[in-house]
MITORPA-831288 format. One line per 5 residues: for each residue x, y, z of N, C-alpha, C. Coordinates in steps of 0.2 Angstrom, whole numbers, plus 5000, padded with zeros to 4 digits. Layout:
<recs>
X:Y:Z:X:Y:Z:X:Y:Z ~ ...
</recs>
This chain:
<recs>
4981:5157:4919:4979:5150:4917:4984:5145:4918 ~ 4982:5139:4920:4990:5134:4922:4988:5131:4916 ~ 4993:5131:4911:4993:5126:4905:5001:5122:4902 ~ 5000:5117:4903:5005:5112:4899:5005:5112:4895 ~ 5009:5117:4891:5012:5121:4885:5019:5120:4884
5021:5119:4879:5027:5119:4876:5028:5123:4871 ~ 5035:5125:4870:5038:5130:4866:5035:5129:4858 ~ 5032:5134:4855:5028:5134:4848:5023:5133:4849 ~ 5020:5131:4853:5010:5130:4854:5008:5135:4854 ~ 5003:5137:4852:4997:5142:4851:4997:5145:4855
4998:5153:4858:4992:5152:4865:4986:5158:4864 ~ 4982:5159:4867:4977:5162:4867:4978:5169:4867 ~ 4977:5175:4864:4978:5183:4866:4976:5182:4873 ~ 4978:5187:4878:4975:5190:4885:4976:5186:4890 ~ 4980:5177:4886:4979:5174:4894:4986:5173:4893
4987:5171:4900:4997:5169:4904:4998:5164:4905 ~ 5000:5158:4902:5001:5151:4902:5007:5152:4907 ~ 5006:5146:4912:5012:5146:4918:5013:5137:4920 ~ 5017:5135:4922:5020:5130:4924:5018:5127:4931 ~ 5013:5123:4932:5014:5124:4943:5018:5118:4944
5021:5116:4947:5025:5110:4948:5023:5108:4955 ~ 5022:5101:4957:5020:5101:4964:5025:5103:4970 ~ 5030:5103:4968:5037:5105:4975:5039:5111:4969 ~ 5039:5116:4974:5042:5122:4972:5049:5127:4975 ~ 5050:5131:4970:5055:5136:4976:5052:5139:4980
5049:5142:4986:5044:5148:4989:5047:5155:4985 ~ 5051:5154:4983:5052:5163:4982:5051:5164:4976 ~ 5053:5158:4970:5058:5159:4964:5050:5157:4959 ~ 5047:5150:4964:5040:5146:4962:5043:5142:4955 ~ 5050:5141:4954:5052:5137:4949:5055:5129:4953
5054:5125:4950:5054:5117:4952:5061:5117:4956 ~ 5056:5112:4962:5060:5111:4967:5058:5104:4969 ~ 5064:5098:4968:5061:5094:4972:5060:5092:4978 ~ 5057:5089:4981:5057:5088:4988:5063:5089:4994 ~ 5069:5083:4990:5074:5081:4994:5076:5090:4992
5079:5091:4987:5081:5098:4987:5078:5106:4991 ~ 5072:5101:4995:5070:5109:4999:5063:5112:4995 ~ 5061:5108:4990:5057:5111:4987:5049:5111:4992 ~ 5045:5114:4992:5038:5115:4996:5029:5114:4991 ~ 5025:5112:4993:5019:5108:4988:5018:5114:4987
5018:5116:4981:5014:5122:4978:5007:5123:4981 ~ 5004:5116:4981:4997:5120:4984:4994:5117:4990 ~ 4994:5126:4993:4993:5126:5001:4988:5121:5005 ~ 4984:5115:5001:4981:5112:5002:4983:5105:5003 ~ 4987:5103:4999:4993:5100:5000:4998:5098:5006
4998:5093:5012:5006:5093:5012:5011:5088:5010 ~ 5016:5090:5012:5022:5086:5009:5021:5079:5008 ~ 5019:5077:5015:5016:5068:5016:5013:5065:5010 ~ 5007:5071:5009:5003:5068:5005:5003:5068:4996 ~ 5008:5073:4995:5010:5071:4988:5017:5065:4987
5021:5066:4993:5026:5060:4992:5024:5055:4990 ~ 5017:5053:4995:5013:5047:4994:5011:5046:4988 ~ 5007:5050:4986:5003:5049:4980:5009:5050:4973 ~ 5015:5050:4973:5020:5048:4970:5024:5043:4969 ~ 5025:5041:4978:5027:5034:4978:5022:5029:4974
5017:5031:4976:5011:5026:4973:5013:5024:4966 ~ 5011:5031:4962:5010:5031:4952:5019:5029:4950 ~ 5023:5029:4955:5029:5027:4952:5034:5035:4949 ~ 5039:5034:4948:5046:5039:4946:5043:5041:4939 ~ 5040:5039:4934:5041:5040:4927:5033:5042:4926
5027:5042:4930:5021:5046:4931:5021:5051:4934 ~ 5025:5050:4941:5024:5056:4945:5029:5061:4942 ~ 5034:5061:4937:5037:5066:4935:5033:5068:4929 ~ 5029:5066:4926:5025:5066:4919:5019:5072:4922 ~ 5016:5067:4930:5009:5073:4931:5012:5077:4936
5017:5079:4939:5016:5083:4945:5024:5089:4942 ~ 5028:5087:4938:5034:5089:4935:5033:5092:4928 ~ 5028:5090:4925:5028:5091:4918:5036:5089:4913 ~ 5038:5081:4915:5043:5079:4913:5041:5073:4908 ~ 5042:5073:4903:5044:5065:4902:5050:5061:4901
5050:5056:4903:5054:5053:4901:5057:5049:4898 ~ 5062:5049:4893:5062:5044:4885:5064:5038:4886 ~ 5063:5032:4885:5066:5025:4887:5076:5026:4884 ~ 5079:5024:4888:5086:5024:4886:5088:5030:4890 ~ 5084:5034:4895:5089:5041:4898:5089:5040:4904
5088:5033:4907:5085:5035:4914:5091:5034:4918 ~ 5096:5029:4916:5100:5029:4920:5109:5030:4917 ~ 5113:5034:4922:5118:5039:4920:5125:5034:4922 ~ 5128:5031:4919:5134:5028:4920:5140:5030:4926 ~ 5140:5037:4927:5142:5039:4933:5139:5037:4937
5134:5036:4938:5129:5035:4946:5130:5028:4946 ~ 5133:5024:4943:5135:5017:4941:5141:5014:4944 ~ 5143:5016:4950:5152:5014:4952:5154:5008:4951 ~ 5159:5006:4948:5161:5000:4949:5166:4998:4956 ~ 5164:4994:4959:5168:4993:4965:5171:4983:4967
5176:4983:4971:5177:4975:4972:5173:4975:4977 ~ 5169:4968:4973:5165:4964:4976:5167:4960:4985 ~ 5164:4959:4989:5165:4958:4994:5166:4952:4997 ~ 5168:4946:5000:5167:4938:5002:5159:4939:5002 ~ 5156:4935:5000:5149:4933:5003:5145:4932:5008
5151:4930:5013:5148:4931:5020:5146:4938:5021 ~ 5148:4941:5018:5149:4948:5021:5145:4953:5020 ~ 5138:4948:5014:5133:4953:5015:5128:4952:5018 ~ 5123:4957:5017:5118:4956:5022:5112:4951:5020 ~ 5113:4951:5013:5109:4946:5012:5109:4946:5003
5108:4938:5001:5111:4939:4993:5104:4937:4989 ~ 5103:4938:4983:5096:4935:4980:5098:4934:4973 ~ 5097:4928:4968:5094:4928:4961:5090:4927:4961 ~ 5087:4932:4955:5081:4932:4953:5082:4934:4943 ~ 5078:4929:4941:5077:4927:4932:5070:4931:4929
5072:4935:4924:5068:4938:4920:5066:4933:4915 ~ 5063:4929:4914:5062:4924:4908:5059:4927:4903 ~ 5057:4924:4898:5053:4922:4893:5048:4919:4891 ~ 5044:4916:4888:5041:4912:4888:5043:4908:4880 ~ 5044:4914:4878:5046:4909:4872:5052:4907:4873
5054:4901:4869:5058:4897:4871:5065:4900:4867 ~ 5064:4903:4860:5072:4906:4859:5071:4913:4860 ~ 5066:4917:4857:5065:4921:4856:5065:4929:4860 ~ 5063:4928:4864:5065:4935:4867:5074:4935:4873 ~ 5075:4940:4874:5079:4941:4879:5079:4940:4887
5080:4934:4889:5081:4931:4897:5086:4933:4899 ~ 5086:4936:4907:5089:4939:4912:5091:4935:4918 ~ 5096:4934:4922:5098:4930:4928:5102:4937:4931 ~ 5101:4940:4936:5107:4942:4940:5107:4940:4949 ~ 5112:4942:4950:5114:4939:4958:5114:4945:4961
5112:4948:4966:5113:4954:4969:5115:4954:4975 ~ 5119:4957:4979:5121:4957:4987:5118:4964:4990 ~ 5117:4962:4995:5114:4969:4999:5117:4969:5006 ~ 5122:4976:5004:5125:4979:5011:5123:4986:5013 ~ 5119:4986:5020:5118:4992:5022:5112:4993:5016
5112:5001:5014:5108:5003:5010:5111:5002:5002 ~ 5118:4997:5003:5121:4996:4995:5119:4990:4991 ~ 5117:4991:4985:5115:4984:4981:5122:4983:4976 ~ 5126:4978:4976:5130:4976:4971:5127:4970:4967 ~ 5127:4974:4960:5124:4966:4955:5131:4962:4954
5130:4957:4958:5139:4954:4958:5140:4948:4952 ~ 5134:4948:4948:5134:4941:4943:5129:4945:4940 ~ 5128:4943:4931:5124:4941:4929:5124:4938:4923 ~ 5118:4935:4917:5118:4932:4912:5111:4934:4907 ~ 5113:4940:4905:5108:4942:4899:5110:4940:4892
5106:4936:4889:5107:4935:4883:5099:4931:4878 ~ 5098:4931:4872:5092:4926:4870:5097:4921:4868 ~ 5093:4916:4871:5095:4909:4874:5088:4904:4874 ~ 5089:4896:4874:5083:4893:4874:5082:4891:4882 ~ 5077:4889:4885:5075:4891:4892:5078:4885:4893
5081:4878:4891:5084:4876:4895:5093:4879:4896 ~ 5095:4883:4891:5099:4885:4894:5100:4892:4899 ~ 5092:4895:4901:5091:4898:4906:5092:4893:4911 ~ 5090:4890:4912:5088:4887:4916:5098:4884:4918 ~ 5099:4881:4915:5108:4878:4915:5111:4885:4919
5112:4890:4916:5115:4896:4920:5110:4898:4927 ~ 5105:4896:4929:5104:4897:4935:5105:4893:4941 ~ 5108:4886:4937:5110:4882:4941:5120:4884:4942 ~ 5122:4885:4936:5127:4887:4939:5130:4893:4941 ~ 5123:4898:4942:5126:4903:4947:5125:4901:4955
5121:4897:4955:5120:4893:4963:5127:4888:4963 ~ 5129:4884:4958:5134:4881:4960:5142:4887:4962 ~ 5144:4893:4957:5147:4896:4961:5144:4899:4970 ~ 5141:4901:4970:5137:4902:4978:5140:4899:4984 ~ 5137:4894:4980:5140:4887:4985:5147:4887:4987
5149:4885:4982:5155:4885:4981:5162:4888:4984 ~ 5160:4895:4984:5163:4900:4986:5160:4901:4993 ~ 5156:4902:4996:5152:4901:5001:5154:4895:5005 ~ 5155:4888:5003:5160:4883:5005:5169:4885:5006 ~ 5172:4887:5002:5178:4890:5005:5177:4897:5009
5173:4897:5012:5171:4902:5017:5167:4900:5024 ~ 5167:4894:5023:5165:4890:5029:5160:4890:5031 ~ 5155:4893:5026:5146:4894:5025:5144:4888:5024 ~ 5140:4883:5029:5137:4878:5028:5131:4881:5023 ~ 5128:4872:5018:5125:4874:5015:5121:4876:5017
5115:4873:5024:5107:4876:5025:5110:4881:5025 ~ 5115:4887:5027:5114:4894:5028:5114:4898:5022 ~ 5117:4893:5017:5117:4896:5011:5111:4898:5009 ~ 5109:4892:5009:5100:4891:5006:5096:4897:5006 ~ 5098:4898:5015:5093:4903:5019:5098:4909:5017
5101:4913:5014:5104:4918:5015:5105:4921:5006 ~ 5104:4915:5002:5103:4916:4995:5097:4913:4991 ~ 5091:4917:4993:5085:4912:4989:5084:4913:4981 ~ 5082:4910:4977:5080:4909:4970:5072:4911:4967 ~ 5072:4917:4964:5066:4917:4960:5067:4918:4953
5060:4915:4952:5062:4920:4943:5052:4923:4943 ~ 5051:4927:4937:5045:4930:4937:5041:4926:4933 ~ 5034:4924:4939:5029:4920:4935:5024:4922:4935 ~ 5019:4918:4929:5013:4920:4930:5009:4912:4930 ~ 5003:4912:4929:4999:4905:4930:5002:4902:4924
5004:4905:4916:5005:4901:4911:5013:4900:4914 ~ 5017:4905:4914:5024:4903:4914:5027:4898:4922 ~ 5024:4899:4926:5025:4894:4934:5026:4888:4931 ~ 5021:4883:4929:5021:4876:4927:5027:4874:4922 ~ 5027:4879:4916:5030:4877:4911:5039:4877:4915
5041:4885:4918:5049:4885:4921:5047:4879:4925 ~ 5043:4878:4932:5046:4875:4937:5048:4868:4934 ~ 5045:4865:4928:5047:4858:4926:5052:4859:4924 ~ 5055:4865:4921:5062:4864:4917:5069:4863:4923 ~ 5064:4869:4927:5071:4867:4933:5071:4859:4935
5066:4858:4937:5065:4849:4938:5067:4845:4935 ~ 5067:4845:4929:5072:4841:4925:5076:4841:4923 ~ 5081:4849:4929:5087:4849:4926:5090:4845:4934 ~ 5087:4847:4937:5088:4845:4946:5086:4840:4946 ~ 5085:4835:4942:5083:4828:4943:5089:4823:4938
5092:4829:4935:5097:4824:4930:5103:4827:4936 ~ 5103:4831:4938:5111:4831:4944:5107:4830:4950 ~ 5102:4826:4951:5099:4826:4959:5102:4830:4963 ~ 5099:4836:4962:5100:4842:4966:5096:4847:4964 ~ 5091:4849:4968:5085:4854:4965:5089:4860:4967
5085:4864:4962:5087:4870:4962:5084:4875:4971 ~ 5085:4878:4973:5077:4881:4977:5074:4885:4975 ~ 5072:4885:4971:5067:4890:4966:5061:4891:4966 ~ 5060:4898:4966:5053:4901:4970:5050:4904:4964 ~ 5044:4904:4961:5040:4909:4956:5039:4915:4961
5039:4921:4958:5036:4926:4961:5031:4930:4956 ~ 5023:4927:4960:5018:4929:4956:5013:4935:4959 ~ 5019:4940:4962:5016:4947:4963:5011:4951:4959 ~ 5007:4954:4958:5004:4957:4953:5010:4964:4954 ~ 5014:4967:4948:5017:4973:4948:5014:4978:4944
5017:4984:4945:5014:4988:4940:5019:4989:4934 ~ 5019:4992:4931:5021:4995:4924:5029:4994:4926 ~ 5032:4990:4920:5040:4988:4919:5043:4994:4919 ~ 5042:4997:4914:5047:5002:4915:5047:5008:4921 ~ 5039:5008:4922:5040:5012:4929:5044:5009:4934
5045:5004:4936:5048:5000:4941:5054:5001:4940 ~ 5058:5000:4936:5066:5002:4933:5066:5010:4936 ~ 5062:5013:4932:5062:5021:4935:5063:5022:4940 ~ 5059:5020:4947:5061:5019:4952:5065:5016:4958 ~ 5070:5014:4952:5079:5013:4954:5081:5019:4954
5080:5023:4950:5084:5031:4949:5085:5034:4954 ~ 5082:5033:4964:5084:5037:4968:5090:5034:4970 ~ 5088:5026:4967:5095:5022:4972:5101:5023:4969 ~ 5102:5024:4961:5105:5023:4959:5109:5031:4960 ~ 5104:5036:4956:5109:5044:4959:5111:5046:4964
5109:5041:4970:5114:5041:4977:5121:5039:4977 ~ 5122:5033:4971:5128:5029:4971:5125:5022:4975 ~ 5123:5019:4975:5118:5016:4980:5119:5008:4975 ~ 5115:5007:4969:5118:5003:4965:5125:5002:4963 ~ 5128:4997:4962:5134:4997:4961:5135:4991:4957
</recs>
C-alpha cells in the first residue's frame, strides 16, 4: 500500500506503508531529484512530463505532492547560498529593474522597493528599502532610487533615454491599488517636474510564497547574490 505516513501513525496489521516519490534512485527507489539523476517512479510517466506539471504547481506544492515534503515558512532560504559580492558599474549589466511591493494601507503594513541587476544567469539585489513607512514615503524612496541610477549612470556616460530603457519601474497592482499609487507618484513628479517611469504590473500570480520558493533553484546554485 503507498501511504503518507509518518513516524507514530497507526498502521494497519498485514499491510506495508511505503513512500513513492516522483524521481527516484532505480536501485535504492529512495528520493532522487531530477537534476541529481533521479528517474519517474512510474513507468508511465516521463521525465518531461512531471518537470512540467511541477514547474506548473510551483517549488512548495510540488515538493508537498510528488516528495512528501513540506515546507515551513522561514526555512526556505540558506544564507550560504546568499554570496555577498562588489557590485558592478551599471553599464555593465545586462539589464537592471525596480520593482515595489506596496501596501495599500497607508502606514500599516511592510513596503518593499529593490533594484536588481541581471548578468548572465546572475541576479545581484544591488539596492533596497524594506521598512513600514506611509506611501508617500514609498513613493519618496523610489524616486530616489531612480535619482542614484541616473546619476551614477550619468558619470558613466549613460545617456538618460538609455537609462529609461535599460532600468524600467514597476510596483504590484491591482484595479484597487493602480489608481490610488499612480497619483501618488504623480504628485510626487509633478512637485520636481519629473515623472517617475512607472509601470503597474497587473499579472494575475499564483501563490506568494510559492513564487519566493521558486527562487530556491536560483538561489542554491549561488545565482542570487
Amino acid at each position: 500500500v503507498v501511504g503518507d505516513v509518518n513516524e507514530g501513525d497507526p498502521l494497519r496489521e498485514g499491510l506495508t506503508h511505503i513512500k513513492v516519490f516522483a524521481f527516484e534512485d532505480p536501485k535504492t527507489h529512495k528520493k532522487l531529484l531530477p537534476v541529481d539523476g533521479g528517474v519517474p517512479a512510474w513507468p508511465r510517466y516521463t521525465r518531461a512530463h512531471l518537470e512540467n506539471r511541477m514547474k506548473k504547481m510551483g517549488h512548495r506544492a510540488a515538493m508537498r505532492n510528488f516528495f512528501h515534503e513540506d515546507i515551513k515558512d522561514g526555512d526556505i532560504f540558506k544564507e550560504e547560498d546568499l554570496p555577498w559580492v562588489p557590485p558592478m558599474n551599471l553599464d555593465k549589466y545586462d539589464a537592471l529593474i525596480t520593482y515595489n511591493d506596496p501596501s495599500y494601507k497607508d502606514q500599516g503594513d511592510t513596503k518593499a522597493i529593490v533594484l536588481v541587476g541581471k548578468s548572465g544567469s546572475k541576479y545581484d539585489v544591488l539596492w533596497c528599502w524594506v521598512r513600514h513607512a506611509s506611501r508617500k514615503s514609498m513613493v519618496l524612496a523610489h524616486y530616489l532610487i531612480d535619482d542614484v541610477v541616473t546619476r551614477r549612470s550619468s558619470t558613466l556616460g549613460i545617456t538618460l533615454g538609455k537609462i529609461e530603457s535599460v532600468c524600467p519601474h514597476y510596483f504590484e497592482a491591482n484595479f484597487i491599488q493602480e489608481e490610488l499609487f499612480m497619483s501618488e507618484y504623480k504628485n510626487e513628479g509633478d512637485r520636481r517636474k519629473r515623472q517617475l517611469r512607472i509601470r503597474g504590473d497587473k499579472r494575475v500570480k499564483g501563490d506568494k510564497g510559492g513564487r519566493i520558493e521558486d527562487l530556491t533553484p536560483i538561489a542554491e546554485s549561488g545565482c542570487l547574490r
